[in-house]
Residue frames as a rotation matrix with the C-alpha (Angstrom) as fourth column:
UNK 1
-0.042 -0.657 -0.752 88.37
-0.319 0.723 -0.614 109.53
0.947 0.214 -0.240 131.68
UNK 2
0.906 0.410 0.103 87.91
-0.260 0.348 0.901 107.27
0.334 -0.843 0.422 134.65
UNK 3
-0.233 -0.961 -0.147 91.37
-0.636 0.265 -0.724 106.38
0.735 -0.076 -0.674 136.64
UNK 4
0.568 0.294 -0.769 91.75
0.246 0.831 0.500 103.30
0.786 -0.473 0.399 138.19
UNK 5
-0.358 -0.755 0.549 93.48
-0.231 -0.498 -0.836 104.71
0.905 -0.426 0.003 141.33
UNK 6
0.432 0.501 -0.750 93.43
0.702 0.335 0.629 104.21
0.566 -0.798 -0.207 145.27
UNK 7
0.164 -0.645 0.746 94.18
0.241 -0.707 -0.665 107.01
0.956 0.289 0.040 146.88
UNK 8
0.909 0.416 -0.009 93.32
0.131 -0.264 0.956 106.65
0.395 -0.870 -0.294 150.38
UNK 9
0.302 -0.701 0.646 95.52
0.200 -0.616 -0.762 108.86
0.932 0.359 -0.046 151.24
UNK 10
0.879 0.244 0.410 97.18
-0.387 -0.136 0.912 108.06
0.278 -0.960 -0.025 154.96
UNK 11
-0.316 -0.947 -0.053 99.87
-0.661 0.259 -0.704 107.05
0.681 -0.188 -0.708 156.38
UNK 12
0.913 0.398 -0.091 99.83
-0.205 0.639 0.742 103.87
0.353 -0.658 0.665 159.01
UNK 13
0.087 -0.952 0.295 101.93
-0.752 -0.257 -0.607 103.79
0.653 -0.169 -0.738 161.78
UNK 14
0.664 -0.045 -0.746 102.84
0.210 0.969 0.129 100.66
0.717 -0.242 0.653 163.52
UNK 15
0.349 -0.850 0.394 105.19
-0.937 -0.304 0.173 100.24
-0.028 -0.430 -0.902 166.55
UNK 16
0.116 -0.362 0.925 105.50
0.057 0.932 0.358 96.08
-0.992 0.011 0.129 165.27
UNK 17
-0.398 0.126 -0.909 106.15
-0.905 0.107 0.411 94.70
0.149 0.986 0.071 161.73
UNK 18
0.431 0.895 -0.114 103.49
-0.628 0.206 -0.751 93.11
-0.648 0.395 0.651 160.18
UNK 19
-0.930 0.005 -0.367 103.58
-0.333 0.411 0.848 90.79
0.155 0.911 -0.381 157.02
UNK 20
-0.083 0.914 -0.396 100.49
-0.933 0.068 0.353 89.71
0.350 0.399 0.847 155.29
UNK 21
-0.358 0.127 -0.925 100.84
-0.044 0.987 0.152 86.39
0.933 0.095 -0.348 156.95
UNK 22
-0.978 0.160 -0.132 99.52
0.052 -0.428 -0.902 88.21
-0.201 -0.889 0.411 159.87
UNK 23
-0.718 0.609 0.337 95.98
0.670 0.476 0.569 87.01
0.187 0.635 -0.750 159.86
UNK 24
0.526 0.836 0.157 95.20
0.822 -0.547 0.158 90.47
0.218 0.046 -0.975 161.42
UNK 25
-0.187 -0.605 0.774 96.08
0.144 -0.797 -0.587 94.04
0.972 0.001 0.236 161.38
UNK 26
-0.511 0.315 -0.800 96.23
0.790 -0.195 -0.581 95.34
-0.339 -0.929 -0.149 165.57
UNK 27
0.124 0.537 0.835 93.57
0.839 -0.505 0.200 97.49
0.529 0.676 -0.513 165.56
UNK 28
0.673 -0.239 -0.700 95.68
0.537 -0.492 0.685 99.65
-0.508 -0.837 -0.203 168.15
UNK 29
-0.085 -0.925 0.370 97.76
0.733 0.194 0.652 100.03
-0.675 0.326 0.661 165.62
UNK 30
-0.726 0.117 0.678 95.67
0.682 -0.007 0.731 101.68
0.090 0.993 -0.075 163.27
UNK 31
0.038 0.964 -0.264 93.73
0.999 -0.042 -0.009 103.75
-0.020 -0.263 -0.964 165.23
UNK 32
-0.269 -0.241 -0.933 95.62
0.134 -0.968 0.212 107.22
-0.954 -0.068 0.293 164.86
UNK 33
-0.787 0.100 0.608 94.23
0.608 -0.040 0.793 106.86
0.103 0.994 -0.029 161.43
UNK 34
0.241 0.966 -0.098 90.90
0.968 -0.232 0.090 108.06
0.065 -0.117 -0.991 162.47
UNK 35
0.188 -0.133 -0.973 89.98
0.127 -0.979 0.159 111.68
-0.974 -0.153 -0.167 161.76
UNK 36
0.683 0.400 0.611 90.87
0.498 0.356 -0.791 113.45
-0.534 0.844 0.044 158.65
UNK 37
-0.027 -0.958 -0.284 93.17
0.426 -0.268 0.864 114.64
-0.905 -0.098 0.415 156.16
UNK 38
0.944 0.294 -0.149 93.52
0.135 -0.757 -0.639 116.76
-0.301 0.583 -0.755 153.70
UNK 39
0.058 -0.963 0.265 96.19
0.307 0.269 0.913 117.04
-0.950 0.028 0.311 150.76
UNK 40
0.277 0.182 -0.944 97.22
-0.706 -0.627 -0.328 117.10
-0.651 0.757 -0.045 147.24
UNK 41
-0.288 -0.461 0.839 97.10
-0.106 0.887 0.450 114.67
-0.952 0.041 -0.304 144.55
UNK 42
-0.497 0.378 0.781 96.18
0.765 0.616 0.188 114.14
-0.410 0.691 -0.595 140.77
UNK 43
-0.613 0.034 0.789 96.21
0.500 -0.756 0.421 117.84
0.611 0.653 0.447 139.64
UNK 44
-0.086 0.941 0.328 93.74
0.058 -0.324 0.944 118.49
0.995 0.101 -0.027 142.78
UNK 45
-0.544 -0.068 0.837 92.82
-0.836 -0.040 -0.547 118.64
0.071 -0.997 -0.035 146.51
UNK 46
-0.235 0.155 -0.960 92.16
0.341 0.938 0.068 115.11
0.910 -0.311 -0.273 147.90
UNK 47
-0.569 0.202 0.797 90.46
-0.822 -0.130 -0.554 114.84
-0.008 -0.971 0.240 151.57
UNK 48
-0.533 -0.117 -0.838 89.86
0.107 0.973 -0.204 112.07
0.840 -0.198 -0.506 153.59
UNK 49
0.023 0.301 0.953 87.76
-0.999 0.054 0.007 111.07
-0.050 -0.952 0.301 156.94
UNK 50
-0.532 -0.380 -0.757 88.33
-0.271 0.923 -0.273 107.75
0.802 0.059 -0.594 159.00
UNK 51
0.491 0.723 0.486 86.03
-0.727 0.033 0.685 106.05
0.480 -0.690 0.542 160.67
UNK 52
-0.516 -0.823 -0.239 86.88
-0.691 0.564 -0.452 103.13
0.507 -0.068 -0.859 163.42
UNK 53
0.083 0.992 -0.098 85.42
-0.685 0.128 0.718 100.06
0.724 0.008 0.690 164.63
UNK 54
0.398 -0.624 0.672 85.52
-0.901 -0.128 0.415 97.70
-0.172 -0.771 -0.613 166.89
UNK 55
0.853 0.030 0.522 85.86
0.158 0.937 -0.312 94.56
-0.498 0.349 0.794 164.85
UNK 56
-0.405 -0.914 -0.011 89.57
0.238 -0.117 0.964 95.75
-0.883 0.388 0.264 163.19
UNK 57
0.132 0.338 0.932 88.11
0.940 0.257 -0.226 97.77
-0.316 0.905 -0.283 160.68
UNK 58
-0.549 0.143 -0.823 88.60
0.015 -0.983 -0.181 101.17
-0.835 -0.112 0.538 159.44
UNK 59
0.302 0.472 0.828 86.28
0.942 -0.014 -0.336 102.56
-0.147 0.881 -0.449 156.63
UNK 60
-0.291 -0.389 -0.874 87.20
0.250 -0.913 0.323 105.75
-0.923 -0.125 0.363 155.12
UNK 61
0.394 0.593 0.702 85.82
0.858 0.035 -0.512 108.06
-0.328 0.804 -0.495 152.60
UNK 62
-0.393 -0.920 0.016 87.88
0.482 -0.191 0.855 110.06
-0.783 0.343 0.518 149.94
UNK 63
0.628 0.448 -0.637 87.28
0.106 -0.859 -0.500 113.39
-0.771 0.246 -0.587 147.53
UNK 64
-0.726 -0.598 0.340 89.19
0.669 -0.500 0.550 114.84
-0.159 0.627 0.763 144.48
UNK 65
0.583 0.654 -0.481 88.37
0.338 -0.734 -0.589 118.25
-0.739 0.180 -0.650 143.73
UNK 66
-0.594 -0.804 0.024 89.45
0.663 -0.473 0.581 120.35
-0.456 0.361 0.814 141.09
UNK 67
-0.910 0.020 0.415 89.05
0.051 -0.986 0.158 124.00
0.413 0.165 0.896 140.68
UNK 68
-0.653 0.610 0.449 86.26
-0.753 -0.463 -0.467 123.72
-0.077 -0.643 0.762 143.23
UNK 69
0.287 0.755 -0.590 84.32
-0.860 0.474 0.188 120.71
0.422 0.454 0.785 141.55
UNK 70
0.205 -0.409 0.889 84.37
-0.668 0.606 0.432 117.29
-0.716 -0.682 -0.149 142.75
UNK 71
-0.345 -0.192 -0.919 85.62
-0.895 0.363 0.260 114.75
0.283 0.912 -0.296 140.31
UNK 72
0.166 0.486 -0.858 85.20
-0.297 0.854 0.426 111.81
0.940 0.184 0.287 142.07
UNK 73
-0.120 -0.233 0.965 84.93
-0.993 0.011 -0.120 110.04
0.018 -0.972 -0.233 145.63
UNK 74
-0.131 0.030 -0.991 85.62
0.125 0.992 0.014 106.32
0.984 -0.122 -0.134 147.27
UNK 75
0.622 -0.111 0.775 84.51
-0.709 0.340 0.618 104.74
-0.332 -0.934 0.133 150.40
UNK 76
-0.174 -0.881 -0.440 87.50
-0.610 0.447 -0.654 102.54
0.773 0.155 -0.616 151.51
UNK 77
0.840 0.243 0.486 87.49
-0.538 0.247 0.806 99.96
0.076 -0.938 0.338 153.89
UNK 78
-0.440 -0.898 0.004 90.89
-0.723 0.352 -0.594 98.17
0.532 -0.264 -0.804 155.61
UNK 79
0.537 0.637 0.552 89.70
-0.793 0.604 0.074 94.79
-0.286 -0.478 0.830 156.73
UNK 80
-0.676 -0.287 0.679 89.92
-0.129 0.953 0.275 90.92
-0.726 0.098 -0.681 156.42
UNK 81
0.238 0.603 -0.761 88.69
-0.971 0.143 -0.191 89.70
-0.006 0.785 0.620 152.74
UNK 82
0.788 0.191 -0.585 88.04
-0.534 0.686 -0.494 86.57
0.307 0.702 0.643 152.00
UNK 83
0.918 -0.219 -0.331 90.81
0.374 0.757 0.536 85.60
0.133 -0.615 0.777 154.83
UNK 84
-0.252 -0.737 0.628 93.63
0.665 -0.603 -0.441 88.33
0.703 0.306 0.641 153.53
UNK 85
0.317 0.182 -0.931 94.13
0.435 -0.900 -0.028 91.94
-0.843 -0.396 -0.364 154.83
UNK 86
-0.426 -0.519 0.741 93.85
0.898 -0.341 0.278 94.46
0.108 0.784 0.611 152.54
UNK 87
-0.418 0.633 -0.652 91.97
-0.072 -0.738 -0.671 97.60
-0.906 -0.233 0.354 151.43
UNK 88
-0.440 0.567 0.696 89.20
0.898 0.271 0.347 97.63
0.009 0.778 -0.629 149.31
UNK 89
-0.521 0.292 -0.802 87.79
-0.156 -0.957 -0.246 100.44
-0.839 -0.003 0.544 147.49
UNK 90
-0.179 0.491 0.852 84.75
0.956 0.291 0.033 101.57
-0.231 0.821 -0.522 145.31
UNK 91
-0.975 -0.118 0.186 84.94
0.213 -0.722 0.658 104.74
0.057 0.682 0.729 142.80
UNK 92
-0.054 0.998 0.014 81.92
0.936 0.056 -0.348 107.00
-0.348 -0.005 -0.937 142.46
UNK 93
-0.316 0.264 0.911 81.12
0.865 -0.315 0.391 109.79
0.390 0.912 -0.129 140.28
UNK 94
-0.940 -0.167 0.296 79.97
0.028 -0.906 -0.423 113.04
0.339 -0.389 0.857 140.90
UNK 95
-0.578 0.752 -0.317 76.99
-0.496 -0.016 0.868 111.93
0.648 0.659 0.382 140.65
UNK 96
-0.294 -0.172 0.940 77.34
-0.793 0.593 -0.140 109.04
-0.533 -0.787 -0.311 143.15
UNK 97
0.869 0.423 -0.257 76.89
-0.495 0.762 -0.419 106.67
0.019 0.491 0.871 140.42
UNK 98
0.262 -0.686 0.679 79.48
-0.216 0.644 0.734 103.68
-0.941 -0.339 0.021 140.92
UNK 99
-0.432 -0.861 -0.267 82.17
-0.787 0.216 0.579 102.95
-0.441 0.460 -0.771 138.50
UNK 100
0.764 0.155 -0.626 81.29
-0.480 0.785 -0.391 100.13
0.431 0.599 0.674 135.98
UNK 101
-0.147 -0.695 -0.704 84.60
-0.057 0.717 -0.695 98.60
0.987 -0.063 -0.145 137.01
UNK 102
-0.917 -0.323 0.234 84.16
-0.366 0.444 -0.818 98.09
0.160 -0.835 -0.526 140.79
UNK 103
0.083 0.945 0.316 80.24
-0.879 -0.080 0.470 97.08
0.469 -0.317 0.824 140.64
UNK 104
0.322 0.021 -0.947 81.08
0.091 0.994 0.053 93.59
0.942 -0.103 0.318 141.86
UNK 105
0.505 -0.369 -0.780 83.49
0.715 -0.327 0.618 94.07
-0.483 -0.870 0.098 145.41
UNK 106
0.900 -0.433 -0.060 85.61
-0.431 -0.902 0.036 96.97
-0.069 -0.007 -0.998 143.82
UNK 107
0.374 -0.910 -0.178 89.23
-0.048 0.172 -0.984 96.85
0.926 0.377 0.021 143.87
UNK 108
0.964 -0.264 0.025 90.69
0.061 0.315 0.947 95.13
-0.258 -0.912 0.320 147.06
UNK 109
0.241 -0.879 0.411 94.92
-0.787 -0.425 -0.448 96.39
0.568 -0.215 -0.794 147.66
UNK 110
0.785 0.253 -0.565 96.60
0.267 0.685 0.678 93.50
0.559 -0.683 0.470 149.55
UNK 111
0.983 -0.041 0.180 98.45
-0.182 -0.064 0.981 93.56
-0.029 -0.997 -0.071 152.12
UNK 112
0.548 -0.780 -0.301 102.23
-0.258 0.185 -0.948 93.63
0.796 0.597 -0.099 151.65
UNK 113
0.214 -0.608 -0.764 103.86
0.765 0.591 -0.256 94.61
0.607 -0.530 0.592 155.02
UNK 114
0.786 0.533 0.314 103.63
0.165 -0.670 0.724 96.87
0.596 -0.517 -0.614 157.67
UNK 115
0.013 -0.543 -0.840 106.55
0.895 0.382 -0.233 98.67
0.447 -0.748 0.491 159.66
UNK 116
-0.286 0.145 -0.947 107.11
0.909 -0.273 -0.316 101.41
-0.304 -0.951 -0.053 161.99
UNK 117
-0.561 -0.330 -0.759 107.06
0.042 -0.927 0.373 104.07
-0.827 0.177 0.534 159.36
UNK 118
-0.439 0.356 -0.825 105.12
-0.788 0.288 0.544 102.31
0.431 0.889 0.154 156.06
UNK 119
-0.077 0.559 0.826 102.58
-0.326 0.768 -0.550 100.29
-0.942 -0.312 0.123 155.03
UNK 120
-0.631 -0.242 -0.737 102.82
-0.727 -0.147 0.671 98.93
-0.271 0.959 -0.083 151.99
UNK 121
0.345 0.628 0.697 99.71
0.185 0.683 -0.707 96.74
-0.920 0.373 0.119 149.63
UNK 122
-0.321 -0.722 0.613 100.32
0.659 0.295 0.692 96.05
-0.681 0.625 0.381 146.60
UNK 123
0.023 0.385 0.922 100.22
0.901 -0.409 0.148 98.44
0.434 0.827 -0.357 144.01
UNK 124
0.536 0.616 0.578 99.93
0.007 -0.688 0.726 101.35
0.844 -0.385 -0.373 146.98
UNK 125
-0.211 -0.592 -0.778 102.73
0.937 0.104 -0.333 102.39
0.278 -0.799 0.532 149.81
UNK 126
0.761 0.249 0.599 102.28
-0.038 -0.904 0.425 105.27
0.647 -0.346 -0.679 152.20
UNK 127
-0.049 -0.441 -0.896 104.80
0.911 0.348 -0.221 106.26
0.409 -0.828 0.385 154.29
UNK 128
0.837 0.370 -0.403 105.14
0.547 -0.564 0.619 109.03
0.001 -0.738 -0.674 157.49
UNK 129
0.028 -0.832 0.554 107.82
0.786 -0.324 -0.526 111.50
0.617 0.450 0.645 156.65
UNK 130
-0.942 -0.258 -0.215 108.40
0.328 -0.848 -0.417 114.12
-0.075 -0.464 0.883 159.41
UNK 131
-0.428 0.899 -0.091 104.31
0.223 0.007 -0.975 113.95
-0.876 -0.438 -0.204 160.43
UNK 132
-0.073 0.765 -0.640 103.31
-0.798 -0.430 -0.423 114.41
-0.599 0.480 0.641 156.83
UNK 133
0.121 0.037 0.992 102.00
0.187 0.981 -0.059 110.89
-0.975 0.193 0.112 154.75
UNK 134
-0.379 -0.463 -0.801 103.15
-0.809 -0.254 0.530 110.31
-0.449 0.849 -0.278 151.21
UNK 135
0.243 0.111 0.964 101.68
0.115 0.983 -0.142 107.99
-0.963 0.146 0.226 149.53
UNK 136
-0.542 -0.799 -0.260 102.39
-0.625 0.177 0.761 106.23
-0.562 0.575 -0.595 146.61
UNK 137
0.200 0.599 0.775 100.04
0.057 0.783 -0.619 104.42
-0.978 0.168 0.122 144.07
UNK 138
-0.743 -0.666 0.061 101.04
-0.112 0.214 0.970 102.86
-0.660 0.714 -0.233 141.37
UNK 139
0.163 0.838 -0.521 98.67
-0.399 -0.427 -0.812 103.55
-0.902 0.340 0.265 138.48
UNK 140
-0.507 -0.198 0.839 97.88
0.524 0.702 0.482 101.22
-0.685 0.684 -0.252 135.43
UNK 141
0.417 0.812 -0.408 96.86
-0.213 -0.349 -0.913 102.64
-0.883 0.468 0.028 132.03
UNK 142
0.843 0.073 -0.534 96.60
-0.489 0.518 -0.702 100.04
0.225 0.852 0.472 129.38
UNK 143
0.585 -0.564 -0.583 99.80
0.593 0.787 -0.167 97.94
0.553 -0.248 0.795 129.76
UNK 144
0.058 -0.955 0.290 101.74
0.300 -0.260 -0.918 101.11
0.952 0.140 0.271 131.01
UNK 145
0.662 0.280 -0.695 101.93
0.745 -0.136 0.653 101.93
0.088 -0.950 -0.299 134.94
UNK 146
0.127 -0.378 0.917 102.86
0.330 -0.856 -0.398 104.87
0.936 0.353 0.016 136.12
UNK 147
-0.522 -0.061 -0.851 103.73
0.794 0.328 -0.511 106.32
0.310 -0.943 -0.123 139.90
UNK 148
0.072 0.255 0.964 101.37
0.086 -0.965 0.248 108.81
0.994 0.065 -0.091 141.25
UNK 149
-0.502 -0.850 0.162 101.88
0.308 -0.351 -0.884 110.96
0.808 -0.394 0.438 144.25
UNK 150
0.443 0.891 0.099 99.64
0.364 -0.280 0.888 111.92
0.819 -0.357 -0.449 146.79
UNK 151
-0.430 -0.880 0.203 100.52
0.355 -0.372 -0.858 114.40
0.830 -0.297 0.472 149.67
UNK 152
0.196 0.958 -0.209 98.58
0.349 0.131 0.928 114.71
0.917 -0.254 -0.309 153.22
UNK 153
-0.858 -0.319 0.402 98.34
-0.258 -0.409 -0.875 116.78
0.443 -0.855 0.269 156.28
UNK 154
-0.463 0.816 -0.344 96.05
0.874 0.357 -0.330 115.86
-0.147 -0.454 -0.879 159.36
UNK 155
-0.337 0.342 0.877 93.15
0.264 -0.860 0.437 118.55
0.904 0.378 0.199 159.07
């Protein structure tokens, strides 16, 4: 079973608020992202690494294991689409064969609003709870949606 899911699984701290009418994210802002984490999510162990750039990008690339196996991994990227901020992500097999559903651009998260503690895109909120990130992705299967959890320490 394939899940349509974004876990990138971080937390984004800000010391301004943001709204998506903010035709960029600061990329000062976003730069303790870099590095990796490591967590629990979806019945498994989830890990993360962030890369940074200098053009306000981050790209970041994401694991599920279970019981020792990978299930499945995304490269993520936070950026400017198509004039938006968001995050975009594409799904990939154990294999490294790509999802049928993201072969086009994948699955792009906009931008909701950013404050000192959360970041919220739609569908997908992390926030920074006493140095450990929670996130939050809201998960569609067939008309029903459903919240999953996702739980992350820096590694």
């Amino acid at each position: 079973m394939r899940l349509s899911i974004l876990p990138f699984l971080t937390c984004l701290l800000s010391a301004n608020v943001a709204t998506a009418s903010d035709s960029e994210l600061s990329f000062e802002a976003m730069s303790w992202l870099t590095g990796c984490w490591k967590g629990t999510g979806l019945g498994g162990q989830v890990e993360e690494c962030w890369l940074q750039s200098d053009d306000n990008r981050l790209t970041g690339v994401f694991q599920l294991t279970k019981d020792g196996k990978q299930q499945f991994s995304e490269i993520v990227m936070i950026a400017d689409f198509d004039g938006e901020t968001g995050m975009r992500v594409k799904h990939f097999d154990a294999s490294f064969n790509q999802w049928e559903s993201d072969q086009q651009t994948g699955h792009t998260f906009p931008l909701v609003s950013i404050d000192t503690y959360s970041i919220q895109f739609e569908g997908l909120r992390y926030e920074l709870i006493n140095d450990v990130c929670h996130v939050t992705l809201d998960m569609r299967t067939g008309d029903a949606i459903r919240k999953v959890q996702f739980v992350l320490n820096r590694n």
